[in-house]
The first five atom37 places (N, CA, C, CB, O) and aatype in JSON, in Angstrom:
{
  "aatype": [20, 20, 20, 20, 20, 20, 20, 20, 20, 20, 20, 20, 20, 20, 20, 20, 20, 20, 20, 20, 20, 20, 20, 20, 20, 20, 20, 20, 20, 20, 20, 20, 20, 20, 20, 20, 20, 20, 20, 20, 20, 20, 20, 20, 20, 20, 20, 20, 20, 20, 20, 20, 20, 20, 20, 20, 20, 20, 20, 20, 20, 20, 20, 20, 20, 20, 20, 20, 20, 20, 20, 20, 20, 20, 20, 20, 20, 20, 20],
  "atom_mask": [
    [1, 1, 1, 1, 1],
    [1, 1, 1, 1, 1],
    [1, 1, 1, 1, 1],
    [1, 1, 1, 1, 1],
    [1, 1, 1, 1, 1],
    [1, 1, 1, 1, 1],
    [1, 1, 1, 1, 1],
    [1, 1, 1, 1, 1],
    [1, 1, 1, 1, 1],
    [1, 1, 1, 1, 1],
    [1, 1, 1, 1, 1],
    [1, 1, 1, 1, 1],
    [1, 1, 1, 1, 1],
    [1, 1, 1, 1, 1],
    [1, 1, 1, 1, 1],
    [1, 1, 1, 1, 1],
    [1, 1, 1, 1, 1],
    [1, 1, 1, 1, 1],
    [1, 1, 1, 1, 1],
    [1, 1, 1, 1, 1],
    [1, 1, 1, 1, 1],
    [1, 1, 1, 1, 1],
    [1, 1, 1, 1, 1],
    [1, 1, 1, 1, 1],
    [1, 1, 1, 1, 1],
    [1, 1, 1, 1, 1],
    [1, 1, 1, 1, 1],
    [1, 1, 1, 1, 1],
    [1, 1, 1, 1, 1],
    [1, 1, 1, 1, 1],
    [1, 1, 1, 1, 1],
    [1, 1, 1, 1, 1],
    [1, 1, 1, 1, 1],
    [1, 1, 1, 1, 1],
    [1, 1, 1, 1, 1],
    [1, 1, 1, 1, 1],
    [1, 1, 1, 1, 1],
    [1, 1, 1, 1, 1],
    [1, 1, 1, 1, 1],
    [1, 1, 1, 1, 1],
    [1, 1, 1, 1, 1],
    [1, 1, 1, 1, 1],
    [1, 1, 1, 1, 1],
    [1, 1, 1, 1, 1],
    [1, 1, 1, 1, 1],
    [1, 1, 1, 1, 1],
    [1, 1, 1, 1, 1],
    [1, 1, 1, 1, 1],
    [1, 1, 1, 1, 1],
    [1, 1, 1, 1, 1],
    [1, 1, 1, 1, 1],
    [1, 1, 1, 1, 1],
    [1, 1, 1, 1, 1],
    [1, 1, 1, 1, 1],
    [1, 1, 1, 1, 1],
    [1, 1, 1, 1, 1],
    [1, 1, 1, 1, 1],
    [1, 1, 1, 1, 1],
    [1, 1, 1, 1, 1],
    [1, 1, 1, 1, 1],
    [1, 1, 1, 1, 1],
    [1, 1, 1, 1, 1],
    [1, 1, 1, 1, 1],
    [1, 1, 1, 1, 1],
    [1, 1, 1, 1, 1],
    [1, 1, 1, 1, 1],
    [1, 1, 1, 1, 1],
    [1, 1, 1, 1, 1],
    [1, 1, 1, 1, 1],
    [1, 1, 1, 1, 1],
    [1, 1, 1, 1, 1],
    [1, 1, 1, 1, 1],
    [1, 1, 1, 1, 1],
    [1, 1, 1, 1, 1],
    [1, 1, 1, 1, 1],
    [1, 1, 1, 1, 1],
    [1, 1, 1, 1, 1],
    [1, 1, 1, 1, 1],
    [1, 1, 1, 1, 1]
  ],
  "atom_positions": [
    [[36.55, -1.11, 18.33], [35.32, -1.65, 17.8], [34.14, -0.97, 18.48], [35.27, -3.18, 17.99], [34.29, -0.67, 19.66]],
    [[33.02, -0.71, 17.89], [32.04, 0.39, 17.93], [31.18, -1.44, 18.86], [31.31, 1.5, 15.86], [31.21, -2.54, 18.31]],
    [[30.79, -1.26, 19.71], [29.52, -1.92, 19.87], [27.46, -1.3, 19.59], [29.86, -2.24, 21.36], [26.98, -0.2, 19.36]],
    [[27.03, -2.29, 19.72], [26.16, -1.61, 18.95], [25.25, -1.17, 19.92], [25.56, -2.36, 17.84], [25.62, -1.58, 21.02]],
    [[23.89, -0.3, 19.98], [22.96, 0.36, 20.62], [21.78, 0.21, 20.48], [23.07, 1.32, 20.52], [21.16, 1.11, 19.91]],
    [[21.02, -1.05, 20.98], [19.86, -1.09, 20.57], [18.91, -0.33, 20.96], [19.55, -2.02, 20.67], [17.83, -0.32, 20.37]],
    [[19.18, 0.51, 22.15], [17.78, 1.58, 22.58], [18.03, 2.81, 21.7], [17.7, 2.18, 24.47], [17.21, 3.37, 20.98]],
    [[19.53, 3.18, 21.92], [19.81, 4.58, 21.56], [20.25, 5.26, 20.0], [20.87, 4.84, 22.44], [20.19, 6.46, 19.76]],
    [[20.65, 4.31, 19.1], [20.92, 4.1, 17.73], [21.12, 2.57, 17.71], [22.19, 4.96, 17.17], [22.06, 1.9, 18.13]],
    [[19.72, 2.13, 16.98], [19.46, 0.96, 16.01], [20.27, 0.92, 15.51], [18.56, 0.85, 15.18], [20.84, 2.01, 15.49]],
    [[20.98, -0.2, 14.73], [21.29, -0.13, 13.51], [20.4, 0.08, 12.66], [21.84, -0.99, 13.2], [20.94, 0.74, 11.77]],
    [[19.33, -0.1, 12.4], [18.43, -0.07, 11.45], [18.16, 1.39, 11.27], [17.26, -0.91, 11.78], [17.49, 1.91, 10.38]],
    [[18.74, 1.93, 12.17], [18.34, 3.84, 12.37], [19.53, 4.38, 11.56], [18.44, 4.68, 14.37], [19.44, 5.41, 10.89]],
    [[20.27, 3.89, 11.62], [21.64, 4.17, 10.83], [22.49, 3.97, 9.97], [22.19, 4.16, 11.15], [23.31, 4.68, 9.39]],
    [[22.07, 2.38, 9.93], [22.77, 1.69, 8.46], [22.61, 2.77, 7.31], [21.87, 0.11, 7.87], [21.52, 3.33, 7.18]],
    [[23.88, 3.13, 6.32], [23.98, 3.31, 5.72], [23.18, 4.22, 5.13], [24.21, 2.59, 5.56], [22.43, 4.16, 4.16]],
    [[23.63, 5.47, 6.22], [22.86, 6.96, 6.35], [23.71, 7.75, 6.99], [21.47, 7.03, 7.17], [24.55, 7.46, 7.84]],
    [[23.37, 9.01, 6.42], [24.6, 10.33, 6.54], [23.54, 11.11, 7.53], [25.17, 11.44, 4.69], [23.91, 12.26, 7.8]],
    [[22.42, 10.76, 8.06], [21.11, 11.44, 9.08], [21.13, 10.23, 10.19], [19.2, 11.62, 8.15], [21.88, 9.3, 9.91]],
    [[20.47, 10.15, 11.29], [19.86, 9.46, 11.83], [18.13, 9.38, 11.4], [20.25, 9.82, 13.04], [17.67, 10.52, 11.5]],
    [[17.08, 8.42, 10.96], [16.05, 8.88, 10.89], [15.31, 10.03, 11.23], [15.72, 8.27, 11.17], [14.71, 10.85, 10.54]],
    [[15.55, 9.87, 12.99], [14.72, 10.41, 13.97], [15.59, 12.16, 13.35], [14.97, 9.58, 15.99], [14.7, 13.01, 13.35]],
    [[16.23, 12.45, 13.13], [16.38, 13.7, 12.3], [15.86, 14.13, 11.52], [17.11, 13.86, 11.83], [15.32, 15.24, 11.56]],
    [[15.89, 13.36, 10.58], [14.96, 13.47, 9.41], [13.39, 13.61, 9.67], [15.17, 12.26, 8.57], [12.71, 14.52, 9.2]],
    [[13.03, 12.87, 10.26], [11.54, 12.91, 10.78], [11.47, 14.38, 10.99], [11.18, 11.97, 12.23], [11.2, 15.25, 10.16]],
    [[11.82, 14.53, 12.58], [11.72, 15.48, 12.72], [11.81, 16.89, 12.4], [11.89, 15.26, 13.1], [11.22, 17.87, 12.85]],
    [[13.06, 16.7, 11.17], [12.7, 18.08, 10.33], [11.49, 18.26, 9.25], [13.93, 18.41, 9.5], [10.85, 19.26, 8.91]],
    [[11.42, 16.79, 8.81], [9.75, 17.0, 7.97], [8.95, 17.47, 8.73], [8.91, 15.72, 7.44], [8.76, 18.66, 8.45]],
    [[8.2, 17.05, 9.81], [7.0, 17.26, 10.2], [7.26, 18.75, 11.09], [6.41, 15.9, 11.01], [6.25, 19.19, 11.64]],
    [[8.37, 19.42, 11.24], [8.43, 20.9, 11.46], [7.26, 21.69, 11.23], [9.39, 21.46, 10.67], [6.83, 22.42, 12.12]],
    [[6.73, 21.62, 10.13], [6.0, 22.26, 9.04], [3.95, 22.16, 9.29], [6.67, 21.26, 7.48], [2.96, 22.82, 9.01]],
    [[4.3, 20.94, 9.95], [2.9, 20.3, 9.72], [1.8, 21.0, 10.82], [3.02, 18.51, 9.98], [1.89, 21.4, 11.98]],
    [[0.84, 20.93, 9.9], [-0.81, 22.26, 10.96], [-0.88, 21.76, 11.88], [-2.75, 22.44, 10.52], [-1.4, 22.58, 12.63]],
    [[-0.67, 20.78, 12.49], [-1.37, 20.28, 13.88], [-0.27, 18.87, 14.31], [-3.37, 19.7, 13.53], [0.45, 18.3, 13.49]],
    [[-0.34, 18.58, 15.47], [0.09, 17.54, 15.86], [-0.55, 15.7, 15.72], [0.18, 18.06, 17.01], [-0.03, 14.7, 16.22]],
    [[-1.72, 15.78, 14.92], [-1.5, 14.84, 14.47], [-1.53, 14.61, 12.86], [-2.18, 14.2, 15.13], [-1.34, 13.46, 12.47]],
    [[-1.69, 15.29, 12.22], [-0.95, 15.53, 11.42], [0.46, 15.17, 10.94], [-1.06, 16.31, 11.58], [0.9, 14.67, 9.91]],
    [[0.96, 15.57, 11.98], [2.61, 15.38, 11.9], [3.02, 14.17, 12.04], [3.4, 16.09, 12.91], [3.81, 13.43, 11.44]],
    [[2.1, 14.05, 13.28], [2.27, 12.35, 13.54], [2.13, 11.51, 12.65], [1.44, 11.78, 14.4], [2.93, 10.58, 12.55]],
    [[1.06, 11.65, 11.81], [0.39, 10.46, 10.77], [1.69, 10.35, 9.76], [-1.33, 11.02, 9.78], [2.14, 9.25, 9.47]],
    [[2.41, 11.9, 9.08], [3.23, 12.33, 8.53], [5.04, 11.49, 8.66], [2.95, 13.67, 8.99], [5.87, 11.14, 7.83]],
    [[4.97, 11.46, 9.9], [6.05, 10.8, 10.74], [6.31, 9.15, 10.54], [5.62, 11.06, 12.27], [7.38, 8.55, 10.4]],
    [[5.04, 8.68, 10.57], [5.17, 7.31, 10.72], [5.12, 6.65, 9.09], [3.92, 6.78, 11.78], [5.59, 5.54, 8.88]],
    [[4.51, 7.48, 7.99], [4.44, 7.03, 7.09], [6.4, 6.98, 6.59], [3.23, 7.87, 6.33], [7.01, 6.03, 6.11]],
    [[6.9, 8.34, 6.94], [8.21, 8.56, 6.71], [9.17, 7.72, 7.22], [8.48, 9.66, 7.08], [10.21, 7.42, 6.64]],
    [[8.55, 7.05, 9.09], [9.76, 6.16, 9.54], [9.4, 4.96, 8.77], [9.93, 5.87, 11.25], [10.28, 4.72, 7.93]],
    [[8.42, 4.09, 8.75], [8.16, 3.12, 7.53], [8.78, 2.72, 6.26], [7.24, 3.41, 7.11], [9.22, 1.61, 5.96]],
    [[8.74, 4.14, 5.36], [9.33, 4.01, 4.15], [10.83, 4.36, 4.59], [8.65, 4.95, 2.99], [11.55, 3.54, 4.03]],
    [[11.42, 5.04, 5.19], [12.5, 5.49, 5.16], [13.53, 4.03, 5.15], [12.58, 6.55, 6.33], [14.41, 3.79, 4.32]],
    [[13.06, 3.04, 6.52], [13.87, 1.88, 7.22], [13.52, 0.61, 6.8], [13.72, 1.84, 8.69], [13.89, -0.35, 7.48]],
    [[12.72, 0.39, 5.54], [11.6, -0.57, 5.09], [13.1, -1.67, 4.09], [9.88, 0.51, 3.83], [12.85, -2.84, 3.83]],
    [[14.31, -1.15, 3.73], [14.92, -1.93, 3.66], [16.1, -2.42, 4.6], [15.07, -1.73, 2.73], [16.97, -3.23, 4.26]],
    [[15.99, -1.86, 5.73], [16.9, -2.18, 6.12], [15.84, -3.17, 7.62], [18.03, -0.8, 6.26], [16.36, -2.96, 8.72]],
    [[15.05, -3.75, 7.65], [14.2, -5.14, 8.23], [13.86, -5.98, 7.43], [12.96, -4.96, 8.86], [13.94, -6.03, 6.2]],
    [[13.28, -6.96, 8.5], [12.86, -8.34, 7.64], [12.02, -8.15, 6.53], [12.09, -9.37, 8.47], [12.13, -8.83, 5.51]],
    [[11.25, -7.32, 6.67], [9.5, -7.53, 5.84], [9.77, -6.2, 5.44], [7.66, -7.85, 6.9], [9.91, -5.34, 6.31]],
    [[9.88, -5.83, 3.8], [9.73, -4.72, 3.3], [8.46, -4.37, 2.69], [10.63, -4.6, 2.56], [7.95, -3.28, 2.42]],
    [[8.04, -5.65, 2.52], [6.23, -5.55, 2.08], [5.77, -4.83, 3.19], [5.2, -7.17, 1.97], [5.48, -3.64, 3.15]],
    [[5.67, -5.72, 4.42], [4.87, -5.17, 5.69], [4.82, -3.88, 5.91], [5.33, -5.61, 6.88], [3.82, -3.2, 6.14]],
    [[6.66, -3.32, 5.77], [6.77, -1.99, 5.88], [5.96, -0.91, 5.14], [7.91, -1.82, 5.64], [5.3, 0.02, 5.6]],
    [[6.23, -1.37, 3.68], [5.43, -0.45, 2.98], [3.77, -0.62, 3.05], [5.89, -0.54, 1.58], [3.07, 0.39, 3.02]],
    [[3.3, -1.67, 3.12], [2.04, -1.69, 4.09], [1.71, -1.08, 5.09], [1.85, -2.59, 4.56], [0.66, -0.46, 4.98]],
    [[2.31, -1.01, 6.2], [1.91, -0.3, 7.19], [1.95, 1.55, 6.57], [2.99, -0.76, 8.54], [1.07, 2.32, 6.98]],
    [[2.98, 2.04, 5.63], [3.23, 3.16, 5.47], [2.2, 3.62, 4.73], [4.37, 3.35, 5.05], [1.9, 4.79, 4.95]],
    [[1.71, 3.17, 4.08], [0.44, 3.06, 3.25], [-1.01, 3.26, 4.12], [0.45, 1.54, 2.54], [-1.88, 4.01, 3.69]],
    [[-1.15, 2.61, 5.25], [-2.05, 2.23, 5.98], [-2.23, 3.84, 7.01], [-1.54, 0.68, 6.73], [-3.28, 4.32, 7.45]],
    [[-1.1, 4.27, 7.11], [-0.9, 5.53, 8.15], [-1.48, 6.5, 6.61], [1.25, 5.89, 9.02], [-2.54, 7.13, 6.7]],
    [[-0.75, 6.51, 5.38], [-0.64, 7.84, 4.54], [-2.06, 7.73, 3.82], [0.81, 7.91, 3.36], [-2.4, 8.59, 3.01]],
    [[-2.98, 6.51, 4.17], [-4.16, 6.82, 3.69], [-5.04, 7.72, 5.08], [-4.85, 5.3, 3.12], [-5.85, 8.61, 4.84]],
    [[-4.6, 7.17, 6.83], [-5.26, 7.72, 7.36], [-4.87, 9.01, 7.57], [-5.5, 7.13, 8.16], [-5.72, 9.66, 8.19]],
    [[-3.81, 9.66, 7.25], [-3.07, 11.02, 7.08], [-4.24, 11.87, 5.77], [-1.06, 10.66, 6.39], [-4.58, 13.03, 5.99]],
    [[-4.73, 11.16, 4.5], [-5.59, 11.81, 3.53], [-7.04, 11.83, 3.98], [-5.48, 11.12, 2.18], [-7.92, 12.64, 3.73]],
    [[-7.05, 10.63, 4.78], [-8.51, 11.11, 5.29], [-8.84, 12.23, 6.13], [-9.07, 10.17, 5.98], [-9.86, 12.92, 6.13]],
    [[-7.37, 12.31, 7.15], [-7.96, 13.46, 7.81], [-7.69, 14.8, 7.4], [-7.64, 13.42, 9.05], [-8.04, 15.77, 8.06]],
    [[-7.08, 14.88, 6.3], [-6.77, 15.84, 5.67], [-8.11, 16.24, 4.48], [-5.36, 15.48, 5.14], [-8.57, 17.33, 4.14]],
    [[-8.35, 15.26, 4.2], [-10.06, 15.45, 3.64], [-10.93, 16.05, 4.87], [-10.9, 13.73, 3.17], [-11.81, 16.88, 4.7]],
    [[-10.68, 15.7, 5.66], [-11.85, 16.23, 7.31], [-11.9, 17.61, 7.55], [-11.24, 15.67, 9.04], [-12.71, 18.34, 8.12]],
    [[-10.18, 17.89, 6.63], [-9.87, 19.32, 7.38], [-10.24, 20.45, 6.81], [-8.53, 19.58, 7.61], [-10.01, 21.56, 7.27]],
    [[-10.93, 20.18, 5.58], [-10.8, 21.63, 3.95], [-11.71, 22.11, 4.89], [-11.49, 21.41, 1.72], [-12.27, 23.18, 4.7]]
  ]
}
């Protein structure tokens, strides 16, 4: 029997995924111009990615929303 890992793999990081998030993340924001950027990029992705597997999937997608509008603003800052 597997016990579980709450610092090092969530379940919520893994349920019913062939990646760990934090993989995934990190190969998206590879790409991205600047470091916060990536960041803003990151959090909208861990949000939506894990948003069904917690309590509050509203909240989740709220908060992901809340980062990917401040991700367009500063991307408006940047032309």
């Amino acid at each position: 029997m597997t016990m579980s890992d709450p610092v090092n793999h969530p379940p919520h990081y893994t349920v019913g995924r062939q990646f760990e998030v934090i993989e995934v993340l990190e190969d998206a924001v590879r790409r991205a111009p600047d470091s916060v950027l990536g960041a803003l990029q990151w959090q909208v992705l861990k949000y939506l990615e894990r948003m069904w597997d917690k309590d509050n999937p509203q909240q989740d997608a709220q908060k992901a929303m809340w980062y990917l509008m401040r991700l367009v603003d500063k991307l408006e800052t940047t032309k």
